[in-house]
N, C-alpha and C positions, 0 to 999 in steps of 0.2 A: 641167748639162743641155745640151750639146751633140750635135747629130745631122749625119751627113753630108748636108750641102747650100752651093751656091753661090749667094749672094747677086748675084759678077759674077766675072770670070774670074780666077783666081788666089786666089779667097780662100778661106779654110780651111773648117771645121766653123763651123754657125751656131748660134747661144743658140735654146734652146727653151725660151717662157715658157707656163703653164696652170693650170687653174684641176684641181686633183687630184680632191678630192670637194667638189661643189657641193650635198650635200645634209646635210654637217655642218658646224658651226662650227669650225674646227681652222688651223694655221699649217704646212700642207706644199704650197701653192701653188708651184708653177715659178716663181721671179722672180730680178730678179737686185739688183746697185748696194750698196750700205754706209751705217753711219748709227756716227753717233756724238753722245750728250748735249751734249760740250765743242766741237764740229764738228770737222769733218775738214781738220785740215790742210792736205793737198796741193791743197785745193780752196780755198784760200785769191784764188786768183786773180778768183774771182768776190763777196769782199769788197771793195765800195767801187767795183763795175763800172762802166761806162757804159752797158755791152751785152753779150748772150750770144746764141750760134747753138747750136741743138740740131739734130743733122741724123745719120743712119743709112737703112740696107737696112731694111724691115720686111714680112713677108709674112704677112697672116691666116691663120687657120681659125677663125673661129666668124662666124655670119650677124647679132650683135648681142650686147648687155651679157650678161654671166653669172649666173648663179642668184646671188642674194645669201644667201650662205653664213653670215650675220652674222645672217638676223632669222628669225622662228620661221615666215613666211608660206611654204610653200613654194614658192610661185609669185613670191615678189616679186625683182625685176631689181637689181643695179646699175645707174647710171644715166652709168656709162663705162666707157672701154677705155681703160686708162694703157698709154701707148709708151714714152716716156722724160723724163725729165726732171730738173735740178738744184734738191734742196731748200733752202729758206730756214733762218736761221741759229737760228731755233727751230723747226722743223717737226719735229712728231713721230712722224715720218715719211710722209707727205700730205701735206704745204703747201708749195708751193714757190714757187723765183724765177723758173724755165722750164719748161715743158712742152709737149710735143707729146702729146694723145692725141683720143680719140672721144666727146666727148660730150653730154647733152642739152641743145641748145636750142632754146627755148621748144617742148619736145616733140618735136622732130626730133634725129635722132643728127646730129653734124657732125665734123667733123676741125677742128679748133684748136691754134691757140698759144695757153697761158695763162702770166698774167707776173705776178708780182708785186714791186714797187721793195723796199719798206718792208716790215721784218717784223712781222708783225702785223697788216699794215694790209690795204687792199681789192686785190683783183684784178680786171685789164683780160684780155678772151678775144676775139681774133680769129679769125672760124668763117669755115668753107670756104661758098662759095653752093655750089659742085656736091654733086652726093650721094657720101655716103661710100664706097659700095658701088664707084662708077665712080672715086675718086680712090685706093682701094685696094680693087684685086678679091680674090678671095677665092682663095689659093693663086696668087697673083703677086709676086713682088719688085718692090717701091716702090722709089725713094730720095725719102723725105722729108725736108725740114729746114725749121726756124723759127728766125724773129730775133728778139731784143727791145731796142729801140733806148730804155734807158733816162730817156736827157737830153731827147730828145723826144718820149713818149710815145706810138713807133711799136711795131707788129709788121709779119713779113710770113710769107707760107707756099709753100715751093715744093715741085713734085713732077714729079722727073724733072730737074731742074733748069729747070722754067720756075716763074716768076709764080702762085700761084693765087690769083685775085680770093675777096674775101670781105670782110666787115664787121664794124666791134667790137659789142660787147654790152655795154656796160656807159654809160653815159652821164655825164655830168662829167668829174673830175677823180680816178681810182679811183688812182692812183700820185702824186699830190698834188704835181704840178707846178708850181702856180700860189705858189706860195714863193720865196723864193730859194734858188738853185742854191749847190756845184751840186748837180746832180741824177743820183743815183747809187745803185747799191743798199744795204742796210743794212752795217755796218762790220763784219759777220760771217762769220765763215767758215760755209757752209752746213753743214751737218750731216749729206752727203751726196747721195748718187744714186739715183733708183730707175728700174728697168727692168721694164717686164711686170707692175704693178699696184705698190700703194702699202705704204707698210709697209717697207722692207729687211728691217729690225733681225726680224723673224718673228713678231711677237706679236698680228698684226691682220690679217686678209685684206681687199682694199678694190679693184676695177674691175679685175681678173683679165685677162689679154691670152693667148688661144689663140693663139702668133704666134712666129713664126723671125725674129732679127733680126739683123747684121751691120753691119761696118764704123760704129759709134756712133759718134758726137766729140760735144765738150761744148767749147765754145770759148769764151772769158773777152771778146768782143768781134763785134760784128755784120757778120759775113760779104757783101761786097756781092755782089748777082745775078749777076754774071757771074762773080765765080770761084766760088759755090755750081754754076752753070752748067757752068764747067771740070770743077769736082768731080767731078760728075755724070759728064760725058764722059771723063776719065780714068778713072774707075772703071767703065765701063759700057764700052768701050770692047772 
């Protein structure tokens, strides 16, 4: 699913992720990324991490979550917009160790990083304070990216390459810190990537993303601000 468009100057054809019919249950969704039972391989890098950056071009078209294609209410929503992210070393394809996408909290849509250390275990979400709508307009190229600093129990989120303020959600110890270190993520190779809603492997539609995306990276280590910053400015440039 690629379509003629420029993310930033020089770059090729963009991924075109969507939701095809939101009024049947079915596995022909736009998405992109790979899944494998035994995990993937080449992805081994982010077994036993300290940290990973997720960062890419992302540009909407739709005004909120997609018709949930999954339940018999006609009316009822997903309650996200999956961007990107790298799955956990069991995930069945939804659970992961990084993510960037849009979704509810405590009622409000938001832009997040969501992390999780340990597979299996509880997930920590750091949400945007601004609205989503103003941190990605609709029919704009973003550059977003997120950190997740595993050993100390940070995230952060930038757009454009600056800072965006924002707060966790989850309270205590959800990545289980408080142990001895070190502190790292689980000894397994993820099980892959997914791009444009959840699911790779095709057998589940789950938070559907109307959206044109570019230049991704998935990076085994947490990128600091100013060269996500650089980033930003070389590519945009």
């Amino acid at each position: 699913m690629r379509v003629p468009d420029q993310a930033y100057k020089g770059s090729g054809d963009a991924l075109q992720t969507r939701q095809v019919n939101p009024q049947a249950a079915g596995n022909d969704d736009w998405k992109a990324g790979t899944w494998s039972s035994s995990g993937v391989r080449t992805l081994r890098a982010f077994s036993g991490a300290e940290g990973t950056t997720v960062m890419g071009w992302f540009k909407r078209d739709m005004d909120g979550p997609a018709l949930n294609s999954t339940t018999a209410n006609p009316t009822d929503r997903f309650n996200a917009i999956g961007l990107a992210g790298v799955l956990t070393g069991d995930s069945d394809g939804h659970g992961v160790r990084a993510l960037l996408e849009l979704i509810d909290v405590n009622g409000e849509l938001r832009l997040v990083a969501l992390g999780r250390r340990v597979d299996g275990g509880a997930s920590q979400t750091f949400a945007a304070n601004e609205d989503w709508r103003t941190l990605l307009p609709k029919g704009e190229w973003v550059h977003l990216a997120a950190t997740y600093d595993f050993t100390s129990g940070t995230m952060a989120l930038y757009r454009n390459g600056e800072p965006v303020d924002g707060f966790y959600t989850t309270a205590g110890d959800p990545w289980q810190l408080n142990g001895p270190g070190p502190h790292v993520t689980s000894a397994t190779d993820p099980r892959g990537i997914k791009i444009g809603g959840s699911f790779p492997q095709n057998n589940l539609e789950r938070n559907p993303c109307d959206c044109r995306m570019d230049g991704l990276m998935f990076l085994d280590s947490v990128i600091p601000a100013s060269d996500i910053a650089k980033q930003y400015r070389y590519m945009a440039r």
